[in-house]
Residue, then its C-alpha position, 0 to 999 in steps of 0.5 A: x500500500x502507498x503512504x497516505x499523503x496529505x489531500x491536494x488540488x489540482x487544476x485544469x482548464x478544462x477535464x476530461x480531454x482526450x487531447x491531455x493523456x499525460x494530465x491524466x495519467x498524472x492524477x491517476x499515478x499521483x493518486x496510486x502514491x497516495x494522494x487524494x486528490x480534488x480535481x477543479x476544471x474551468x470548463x466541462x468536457x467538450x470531447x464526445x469519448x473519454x479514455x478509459x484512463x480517466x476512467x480509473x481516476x478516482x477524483x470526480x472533477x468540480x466544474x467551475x462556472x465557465x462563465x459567471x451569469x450561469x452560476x450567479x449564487x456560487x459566484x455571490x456566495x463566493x464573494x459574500x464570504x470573501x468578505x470575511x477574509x483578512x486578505x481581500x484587500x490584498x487580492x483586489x489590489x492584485x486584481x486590480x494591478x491586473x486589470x490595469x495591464x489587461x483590460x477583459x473580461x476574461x480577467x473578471x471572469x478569472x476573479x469570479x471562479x477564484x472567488x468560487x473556489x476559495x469558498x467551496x475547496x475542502x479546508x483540509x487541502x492547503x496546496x493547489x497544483x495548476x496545469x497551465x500557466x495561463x488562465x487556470x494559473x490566475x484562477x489558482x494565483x487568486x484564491x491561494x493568495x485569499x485563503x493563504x494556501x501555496x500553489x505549483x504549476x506545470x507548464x507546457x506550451x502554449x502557456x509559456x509562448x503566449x503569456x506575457x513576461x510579466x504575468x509569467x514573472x509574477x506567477x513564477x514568483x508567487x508560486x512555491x515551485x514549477x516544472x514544465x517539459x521542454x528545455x526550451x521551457x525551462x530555460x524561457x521560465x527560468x530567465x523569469x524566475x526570482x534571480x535568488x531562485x532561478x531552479x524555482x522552475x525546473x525540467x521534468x518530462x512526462x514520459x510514458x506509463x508503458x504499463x498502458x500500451x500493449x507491447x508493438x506489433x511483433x513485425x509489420x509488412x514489409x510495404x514500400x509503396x510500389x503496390x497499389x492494393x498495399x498502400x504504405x499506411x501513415x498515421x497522424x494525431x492531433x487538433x487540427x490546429x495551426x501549430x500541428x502543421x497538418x497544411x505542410x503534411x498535405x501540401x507534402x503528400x500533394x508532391x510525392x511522386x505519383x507511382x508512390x502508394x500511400x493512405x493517411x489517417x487523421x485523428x483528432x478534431x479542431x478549428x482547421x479540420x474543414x479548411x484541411x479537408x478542403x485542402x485534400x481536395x484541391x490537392x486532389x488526395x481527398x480519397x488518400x485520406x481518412x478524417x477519423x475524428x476524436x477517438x478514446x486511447x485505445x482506438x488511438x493505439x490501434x491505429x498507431x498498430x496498424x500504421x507504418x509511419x507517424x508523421x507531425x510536422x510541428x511549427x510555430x502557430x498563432x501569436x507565437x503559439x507552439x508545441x512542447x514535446x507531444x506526448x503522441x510522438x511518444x505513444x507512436x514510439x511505444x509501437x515501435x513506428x518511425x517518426x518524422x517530425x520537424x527540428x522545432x519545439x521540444x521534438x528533437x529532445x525526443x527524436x534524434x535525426x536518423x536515430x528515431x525518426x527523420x527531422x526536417x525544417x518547420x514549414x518545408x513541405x518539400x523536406x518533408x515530402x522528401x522524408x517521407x518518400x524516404x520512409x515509404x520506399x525504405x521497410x528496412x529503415x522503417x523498422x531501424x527506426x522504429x525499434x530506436x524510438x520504442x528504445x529510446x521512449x523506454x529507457x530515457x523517459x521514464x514516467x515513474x522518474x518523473x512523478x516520484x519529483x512532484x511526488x516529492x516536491x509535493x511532500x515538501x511543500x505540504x511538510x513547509x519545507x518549500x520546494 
């Protein structure tokens, strides 16, 4: 039996998402340590499927209202009883500092679930742990900062790259301690940090529960796209967003050579799937492709099964909106596939070029083309390169490591230890 460790928080933009596995799988291992745990989402589920992983998390999660004429009393009865707190005036000064340097209504809004949660979270919980260091970050900076309890974060992506500096700064300072996934991000956090604590933020991979994937695919055919009745099968995962790169993967596909048999499934939804789908068309692959739409993990990894390639060509997105290391290139690696992907973001701390997978430049379909008419007519490296991947995924990214640091620092701080 795990030692019973003191109740925490921990908050999320929005619970489940079939899109933030590795949020998941993080609860539920932290849980496994120990550790009750209250879920708090600023919004509710929008995915039709859930995966049978937030399926064996205990904690049920407490929705926040998304927007504050829905819950008129919880917000009322929120700020009736910040009334009697000693640190009100405290957080209205914050709030207003805030305010004066971003002027919305996503700010006040920000402010009401705050004053929700520090009326309705358990007594008995005195640290609240965010994913994300945007919006669910001001949430939690503004009910610890009332109801004096600490707070940590995990950043990943786009909250690192689309923050400002200052709220960043303010956030990192406020915090008692902070990891995120990348080196990028934890070099970009740590130029932020307290400079008497630049460690306040620190690097911990997600890694992968291996123990949740089945073991790969004992061989694959031996396909290299010359038959047309056997089309070499490329896999891709994620939003349809611009980040993702699906536009340089189909303007990539439009040109390999004609002779080159080749079928792509999709998985995922998001804003671009319609204009993506228009794109096949124009590009005349519209009978290549398969838009599967959302799916539950375990159809997920079948896919990854089935496949003979996986391809995400990740480049930088809207306002400087970028990746970290996405978790399903490391899923795509448990199946022993090649990955190509591109030198940007945190895929290259994963995918070393020629190692796992081939790298190309961000938005260079004609690199990328290249790339994957390399991997299609080449089984032999397919299979190299997917064995390194399933290696690498197992060996340098271990997922026990990684909770055992928040297992600890958590520990640490609930002691009044710090970080």
């Amino acid at each position: 039996m795990p030692p019973l460790r003191s109740p925490i928080a921990v908050v999320v933009k929005g619970y489940p998402r079939l899109s933030e596995t590795f949020i998941a799988q993080e609860i539920l291992a932290l849980e496994k340590a120990g550790f009750t745990i209250e879920i708090w989402s600023l919004r509710h589920p929008t995915d039709g499927a859930v995966h049978m992983l937030n399926k064996q998390i205990k904690a049920r999660p407490v929705y926040l209202p998304e927007y504050l004429y829905q819950a008129p009393w919880r917000v009322l009865a929120g700020a009736l009883a910040a009334l009697a707190r000693p640190r009100l005036f405290r957080l209205l000064g914050l709030f207003l500092r805030d305010l004066r340097r971003d002027f919305s209504a996503n700010r006040g809004r920000r402010l009401g679930q705050a004053l929700v949660m520090a009326r309705e979270l358990d007594p008995a919980i005195r640290h609240i742990h965010v994913h994300y260091l945007h919006t669910p970050a001001s949430v939690v900076r503004y009910a610890a900062l009332l109801t004096r309890r600490t707070f940590s974060f995990s950043a990943h992506a786009k909250d690192i790259w689309t923050t400002t500096d200052w709220e960043k700064r303010e956030k990192i300072a406020d915090s008692a301690w902070g990891v995120t996934c990348t080196r990028a991000g934890v070099e970009t956090l740590q130029k932020l940090a307290p400079p008497s604590d630049p460690d306040r933020v620190s690097l911990v991979y997600h890694g992968l529960d291996l123990a949740r994937f089945p073991e790969p695919p004992r061989e694959r055919p031996a396909r290299d796209g010359r038959d047309g009745d056997d089309p070499v099968q490329l896999v891709t995962v994620g939003r349809a967003v611009a980040k993702k790169g699906f536009d340089d993967l189909l303007d990539a596909l439009a040109e390999l050579p004609a002779g080159l048999h080749w079928r792509l499934s999709h998985i995922g939804t998001g804003e671009l799937r319609a204009a993506l789908k228009a794109q096949a068309e124009r590009l005349g692959l519209a009978d290549r492709i398969t838009w599967r739409g959302a799916l539950a993990q375990d159809d997920v990894v079948a896919a990854l099964r089935a496949a003979d390639i996986f391809v995400l060509p990740c480049k930088e997105g809207e306002a400087g909106d970028r990746d970290g290391l996405p978790n399903v290139i490391m899923e795509a690696a448990t199946q022993a596939l090649p990955i190509a992907s591109t030198r940007f973001a945190g895929v290259p701390e994963f995918v070393r070029e020629g190692e796992e997978g081939l790298l190309v430049p961000p938005q260079d379909p004609a690199a990328l083309s290249q790339a994957l008419a390399t991997l299609i007519g080449d089984p032999a490296l397919r299979r190299k390169l997917g064995e390194a991947a399933r290696r690498r995924v197992s060996e340098a990214f271990s997922f026990e490591a990684g909770i055992a640091v928040l297992a600890d620092r958590l520990d640490a701080v609930l002691a009044g230890k710090g970080a």
